[in-house]
C-alpha positions in Angstrom: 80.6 99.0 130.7 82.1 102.8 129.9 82.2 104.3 126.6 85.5 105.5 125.8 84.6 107.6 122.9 85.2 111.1 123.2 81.5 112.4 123.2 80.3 109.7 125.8 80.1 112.7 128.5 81.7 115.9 129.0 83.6 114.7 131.9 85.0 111.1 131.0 88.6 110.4 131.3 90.8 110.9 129.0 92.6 108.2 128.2 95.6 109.7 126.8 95.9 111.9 130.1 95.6 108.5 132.4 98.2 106.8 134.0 99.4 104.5 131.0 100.2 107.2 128.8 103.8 106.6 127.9 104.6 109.6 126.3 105.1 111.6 129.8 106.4 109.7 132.0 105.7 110.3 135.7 108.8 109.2 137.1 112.5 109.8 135.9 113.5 106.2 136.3 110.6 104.9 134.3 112.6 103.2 131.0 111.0 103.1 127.5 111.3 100.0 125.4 110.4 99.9 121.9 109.2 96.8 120.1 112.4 96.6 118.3 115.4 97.2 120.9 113.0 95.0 123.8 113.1 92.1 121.4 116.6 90.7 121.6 116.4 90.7 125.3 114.1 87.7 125.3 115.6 85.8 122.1 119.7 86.2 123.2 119.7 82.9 125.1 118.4 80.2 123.3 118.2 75.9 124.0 119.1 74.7 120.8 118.1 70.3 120.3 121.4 69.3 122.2 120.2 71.5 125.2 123.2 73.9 125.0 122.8 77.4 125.3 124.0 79.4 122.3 124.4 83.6 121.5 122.0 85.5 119.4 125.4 85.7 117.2 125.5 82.0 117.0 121.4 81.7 116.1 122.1 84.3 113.8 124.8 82.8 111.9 123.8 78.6 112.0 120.1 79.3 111.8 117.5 78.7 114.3 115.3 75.8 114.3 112.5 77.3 113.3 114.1 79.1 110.3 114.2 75.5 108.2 110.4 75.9 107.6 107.3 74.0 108.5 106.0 70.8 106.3 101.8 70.4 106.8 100.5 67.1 106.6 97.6 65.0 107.5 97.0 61.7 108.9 93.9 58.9 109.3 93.6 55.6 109.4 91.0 53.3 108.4 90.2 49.9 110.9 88.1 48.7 108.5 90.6 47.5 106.5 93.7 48.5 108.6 95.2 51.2 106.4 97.4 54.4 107.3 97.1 57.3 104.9 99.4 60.1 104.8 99.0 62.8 103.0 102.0 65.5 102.6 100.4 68.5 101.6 103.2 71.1 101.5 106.0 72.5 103.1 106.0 76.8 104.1 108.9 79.3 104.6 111.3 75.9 103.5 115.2 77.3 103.7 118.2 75.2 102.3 122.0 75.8 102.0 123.3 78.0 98.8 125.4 75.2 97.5 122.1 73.5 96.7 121.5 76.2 94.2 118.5 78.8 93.7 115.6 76.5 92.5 117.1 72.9 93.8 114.0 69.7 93.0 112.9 69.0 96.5 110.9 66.2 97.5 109.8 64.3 101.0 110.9 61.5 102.1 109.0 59.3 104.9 110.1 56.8 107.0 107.5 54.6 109.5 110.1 53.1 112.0 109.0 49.5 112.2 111.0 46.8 112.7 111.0 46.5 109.0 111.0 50.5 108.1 108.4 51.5 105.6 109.6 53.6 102.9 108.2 56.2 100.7 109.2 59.3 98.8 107.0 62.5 97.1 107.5 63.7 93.8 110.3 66.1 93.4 108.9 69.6 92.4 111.2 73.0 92.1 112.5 74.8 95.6 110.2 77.4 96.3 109.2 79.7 99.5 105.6 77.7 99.6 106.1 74.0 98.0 102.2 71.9 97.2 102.9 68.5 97.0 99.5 67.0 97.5 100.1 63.4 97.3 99.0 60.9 99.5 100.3 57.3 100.6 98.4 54.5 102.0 100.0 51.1 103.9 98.2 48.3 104.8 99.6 47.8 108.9 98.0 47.1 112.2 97.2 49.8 114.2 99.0 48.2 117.6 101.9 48.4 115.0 101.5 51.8 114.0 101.0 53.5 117.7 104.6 52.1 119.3 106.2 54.3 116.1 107.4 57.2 114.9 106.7 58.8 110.9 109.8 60.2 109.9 109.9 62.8 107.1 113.4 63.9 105.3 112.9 67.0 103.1 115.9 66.3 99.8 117.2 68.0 97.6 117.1 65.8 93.9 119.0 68.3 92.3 122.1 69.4 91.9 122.8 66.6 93.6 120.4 64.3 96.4 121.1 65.7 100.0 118.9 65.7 102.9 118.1 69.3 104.1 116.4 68.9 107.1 113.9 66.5 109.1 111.0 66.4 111.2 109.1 63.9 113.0 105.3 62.5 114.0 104.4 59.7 117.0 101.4 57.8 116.0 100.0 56.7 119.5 96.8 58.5 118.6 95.6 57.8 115.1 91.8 57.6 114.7 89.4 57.6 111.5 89.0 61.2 112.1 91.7 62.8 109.6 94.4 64.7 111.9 95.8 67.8 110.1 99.7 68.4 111.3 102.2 71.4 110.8 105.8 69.8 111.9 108.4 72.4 112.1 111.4 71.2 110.1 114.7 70.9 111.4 118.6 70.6 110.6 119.0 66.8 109.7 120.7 65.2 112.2 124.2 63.7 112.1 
């Protein structure tokens, strides 16, 4: 183990005189990046859902699938009595379009794809950056039921008028009675 602080000895390397100092490059053809101008680079080709490559222009513009925002919610199921409960806790960094207004209601909608989908919908609170909804919903359904399907949540807007902003989506093949916290990042509702 060295000590790299300066009075360690009087002859210990100097760290800003070593090879990684970046300020002096050795070599002409050495290029400096900064954080900024290297970070395009990596993002300007990008697999959008269809599996289509699209332009930094065209992220920038249509919004990248991470931009929608991220809805956190937790799962457990009971075997005792054969009960899924879902819990939508909240939704972070939540975007939606300007005709929808500043403050538009917002609520959750979920969707267990059975045969016979199961329906069920939060309260609608006001748009906001960081959105608690804390409510949680309980359905009586066998688990061999529950682990060939998928829990579908639609974030809505209620106001001005009811218009689904976006969408995410949960398999089920591993529920347990351990509660299972989730962060689903939300994207553009599909078509």
């Amino acid at each position: 183990v060295s000590d790299l602080r300066p009075s360690a000895l009087p002859g210990s390397l100097d760290v800003s005189r070593s090879m990684f100092d970046l300020r002096n490059p050795p070599h002409r053809s050495m290029k400096r990046y900064d954080s900024v101008s290297s970070v395009p680079s990596s993002t300007s080709s990008r697999k959008d859902s269809q599996g289509s490559n699209r332009s930094l222009d065209t992220i920038t513009l249509s919004g990248d699938e991470r931009d929608f925002g991220r809805l956190n919610v937790k799962l457990c199921y009971v075997s005792s009595v054969e009960q899924i409960w879902i819990t939508v806790l909240h939704c972070k960094d939540l975007t939606w379009p300007s005709n929808c207004g500043d403050n538009p209601r917002i609520c959750v909608k979920g969707i267990l794809t059975l045969p016979k989908p199961v329906h069920f919908k939060s309260s609608a609170k006001e748009g906001c950056n960081d959105i608690e909804f804390m409510e949680t919903f309980v359905f009586a359904i066998k688990l061999q039921s529950l682990q060939a399907v998928r829990l579908v949540f639609k974030i809505q807007t209620q106001t001005p008028r009811k218009k689904t902003i976006g969408e995410c989506s949960l398999a089920l093949r591993e529920l347990s009675s351990q509660e299972s916290n989730h962060w689903l990042d939300i994207s553009p509702p599909s078509k």
